[in-house]
C-alpha positions, 0 to 999 in steps of 0.5 A: 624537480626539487631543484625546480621547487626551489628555485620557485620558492626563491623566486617567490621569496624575491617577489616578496621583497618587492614593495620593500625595494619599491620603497626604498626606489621611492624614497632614493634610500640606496643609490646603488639600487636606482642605479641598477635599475637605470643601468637595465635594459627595462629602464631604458625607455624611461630614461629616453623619455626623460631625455628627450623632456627636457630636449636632450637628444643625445640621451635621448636616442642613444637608449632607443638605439641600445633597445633595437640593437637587444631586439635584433639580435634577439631575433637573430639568436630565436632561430638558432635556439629554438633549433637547437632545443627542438633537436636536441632530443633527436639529435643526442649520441646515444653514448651520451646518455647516462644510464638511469642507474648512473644518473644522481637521484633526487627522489627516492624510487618509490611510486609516492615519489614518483607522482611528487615529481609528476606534480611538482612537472604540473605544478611547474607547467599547467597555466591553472596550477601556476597561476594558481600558486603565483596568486598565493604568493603575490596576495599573501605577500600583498596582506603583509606588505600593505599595512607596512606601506600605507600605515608604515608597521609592519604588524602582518609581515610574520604572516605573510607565510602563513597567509600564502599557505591558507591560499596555496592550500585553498587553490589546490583542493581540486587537483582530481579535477584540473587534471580530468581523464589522466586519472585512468592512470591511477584507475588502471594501477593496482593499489596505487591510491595511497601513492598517489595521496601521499604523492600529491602531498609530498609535491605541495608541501616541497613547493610551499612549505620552504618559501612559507617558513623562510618569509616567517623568518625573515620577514619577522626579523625584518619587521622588527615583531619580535612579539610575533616569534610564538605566533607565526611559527606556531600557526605555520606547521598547523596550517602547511599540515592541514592544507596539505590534508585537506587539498587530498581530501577535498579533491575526492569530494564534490569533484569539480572538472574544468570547463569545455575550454579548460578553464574553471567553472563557478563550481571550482571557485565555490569550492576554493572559498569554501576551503579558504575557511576550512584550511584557516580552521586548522590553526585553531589548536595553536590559536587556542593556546596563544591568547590566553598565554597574552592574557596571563602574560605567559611567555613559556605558555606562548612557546608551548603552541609551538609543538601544539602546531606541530603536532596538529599539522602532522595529525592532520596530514596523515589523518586526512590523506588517509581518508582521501586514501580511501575515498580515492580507492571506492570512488575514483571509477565514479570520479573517472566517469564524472571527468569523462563525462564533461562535455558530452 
């Protein structure tokens, strides 16, 4: 599961790179990349509509002949791998199974550890939560890549993590909810509460908190803001602590089930706005440090808002999944019977 994480945060660390391959598309800056891009199946067809625009029929059809034969032999191979990935699990030998205790551990044998890799299966898998978590990823990436586009700076890209992680956290403030009655899970195991907290958190944080810093980083070396070092690095530990934080605890109050057909309720969105605030509000420490550094021109006083950041990420964090421990432990009957109750 923590390959799994990875690999999301690559594929988002891409996504983010996009409007900078857009440009360089446009501008025709790389030749290498358009040629790429030509040589790929997806731009096939527009390369026979160009063709065939301006009455070169050759080069017209040979692309559309390339995309049928693709499609055909995509429908000969369906079967064959749908087959096999059915059976796959029916059909294994039984000597070819390792035994658990050969198998090479990612997470440790905890139960914390065990609900991090149940979340990060969900997060990886339920349509709410990945949709979710993609939307923070594109807006975020969105808030950076704009001004760089339509006013060519690049002052918002060292916040392009720091923005995703206000969102990310914002989105995951009714996980009890999204996750209706298998709660009685956690309402059947003795003193399973903090496990399931800390749990949560740990998932959250290894989905997020690795493309958030990388983007800091190589975002802000790509937009040339070296101003911006003390500032993005100072605000992200304050805000991946106090998200993760607060998502625990906002998912034990005012707990906001899924609709009739599984989808979210105003309820929900409500809550999500709400808690776009209250996640923004935990950069304040480091925020209070960084503009009078700028005021009195004071570098080193700059830098200072860094362990600030940490400090107050850390606090948070624990301080907050302690209290949604405890709301957990009292409520989570009341919280049971709220999620069974929808739609009687």
């Amino acid at each position: 599961m923590v390959i799994t994480a990875a690999a999301i945060s690559l594929v988002a660390l891409a996504g983010t790179l996009a409007p900078a391959l857009i440009g360089a598309l446009r501008a025709r800056s790389l030749p290498w990349l358009s040629d790429v891009v030509r040589a790929l199946p997806s731009g096939w067809a527009p390369d026979a509509v160009a063709a065939a625009a301006r009455a070169d029929w050759a080069a017209a059809i040979a692309p559309l002949v390339g995309l049928s034969t693709l499609a055909a032999l995509a429908v000969l191979a369906w079967p064959a791998v749908l087959a096999r990935r059915m059976s796959a699990a029916a059909g294994r030998p039984a000597a070819a199974v390792r035994p658990p205790s050969a198998r090479r551990r990612l997470l440790a044998r905890t139960p914390a550890a065990a609900v991090a890799a149940r979340e990060l299966r969900l997060w990886a898998r339920d349509p709410i939560r990945l949709t979710c978590l993609l939307l923070a990823l594109l807006v975020g990436a969105g808030v950076g890549a704009l001004p760089d586009v339509t006013a060519d700076t690049g002052l918002l890209l060292p916040f392009v993590g720091a923005v995703t992680t206000v969102i990310a956290g914002a989105c995951a403030c009714n996980l009890y909810g999204m996750d209706g009655t298998s709660l009685w899970l956690t309402v059947t195991t003795p003193d399973s509460a903090a496990a399931d907290v800390r749990g949560r958190q740990a998932a959250w944080l290894v989905l997020v908190a690795p493309y958030a810093l990388a983007a800091t980083v190589i975002l802000t070396v790509l937009g040339g803001q070296g101003w911006a070092w003390p500032w993005a690095l100072a605000i992200l530990p304050a805000l991946l602590g106090g998200a993760a934080g607060l998502a625990a605890l906002g998912s034990t109050i005012s707990l906001q089930p899924l609709d009739e057909s599984g989808g979210p309720t105003p309820g929900w969105s409500l809550k999500v706005h709400l808690a776009l605030v209250a996640v923004a509000l935990t950069a304040l420490p480091p925020m209070l440090v960084l503009p009078a550094a700028a005021h009195w021109h004071l570098g080193g006083l700059a830098w200072a808002a860094l362990p600030v950041g940490v400090a107050t990420g850390a606090t948070l964090a624990w301080a907050l999944g302690r209290r949604a421990t405890a709301r957990l432990a009292d409520r989570q009957v009341a919280m049971l019977e709220t999620l069974a109750d929808i739609g009687r």
